[in-house]
C-alpha atoms as one frame of an Amber mdcrd trajectory, in Angstrom:
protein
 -11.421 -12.551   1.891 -12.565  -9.601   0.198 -12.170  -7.502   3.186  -8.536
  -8.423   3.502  -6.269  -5.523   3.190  -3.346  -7.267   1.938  -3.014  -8.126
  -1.650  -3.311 -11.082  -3.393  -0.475 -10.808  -5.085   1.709 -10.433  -2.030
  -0.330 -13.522  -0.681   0.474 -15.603  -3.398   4.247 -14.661  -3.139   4.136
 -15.182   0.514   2.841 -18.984  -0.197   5.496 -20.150  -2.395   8.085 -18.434
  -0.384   6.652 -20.903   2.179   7.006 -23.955   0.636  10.849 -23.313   0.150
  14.062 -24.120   2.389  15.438 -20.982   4.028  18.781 -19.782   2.414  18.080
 -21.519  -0.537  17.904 -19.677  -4.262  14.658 -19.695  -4.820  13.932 -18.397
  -1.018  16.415 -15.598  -1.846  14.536 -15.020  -5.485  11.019 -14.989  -3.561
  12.345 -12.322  -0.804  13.168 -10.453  -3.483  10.384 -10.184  -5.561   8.417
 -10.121  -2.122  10.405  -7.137  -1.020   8.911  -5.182  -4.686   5.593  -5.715
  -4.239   5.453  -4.732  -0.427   7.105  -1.695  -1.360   4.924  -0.879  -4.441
   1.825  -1.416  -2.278   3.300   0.833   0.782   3.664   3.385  -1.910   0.483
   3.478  -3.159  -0.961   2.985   0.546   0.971   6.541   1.210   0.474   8.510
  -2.271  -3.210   7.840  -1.477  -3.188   8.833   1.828  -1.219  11.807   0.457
  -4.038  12.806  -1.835  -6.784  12.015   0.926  -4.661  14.610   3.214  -4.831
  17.500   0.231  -8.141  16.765  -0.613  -9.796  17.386   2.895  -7.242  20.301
   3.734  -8.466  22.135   0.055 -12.263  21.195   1.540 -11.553  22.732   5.069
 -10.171  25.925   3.372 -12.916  26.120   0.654 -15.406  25.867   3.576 -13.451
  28.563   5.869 -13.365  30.962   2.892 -17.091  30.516   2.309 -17.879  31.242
   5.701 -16.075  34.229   5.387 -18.015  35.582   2.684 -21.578  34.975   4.419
């Protein structure tokens, strides 16, 4: 399970929203809170990937500059 790119927060949520009737409160209240945490976690899934992206651009220039020197 470690491998498993989904949180296990988001699992968690997912289970109880299972065990509930659809269209009922608590469904609604779990879609919700669902809804949050999938969105927090796409966020940091992209801000990372942001930084990843800057990161190897600021290496590729560094390098290209370098090789200019030589």
């Amino acid at each position: 399970m470690a491998d498993n790119p989904i949180p296990e927060d988001i699992l968690k949520i997912q289970k109880k929203l299972a065990t509930y009737e659809k269209g009922s409160r608590n469904y609604k209240k779990y879609t919700k809170i669902l809804a949050k945490h999938v969105k927090r976690f796409t966020m940091k899934k992209r801000v990372s990937s942001h930084i990843k992206t800057i990161e190897t651009v600021e290496k590729i220039s560094e390098e290209k500059i370098e090789s200019k020197k030589s």
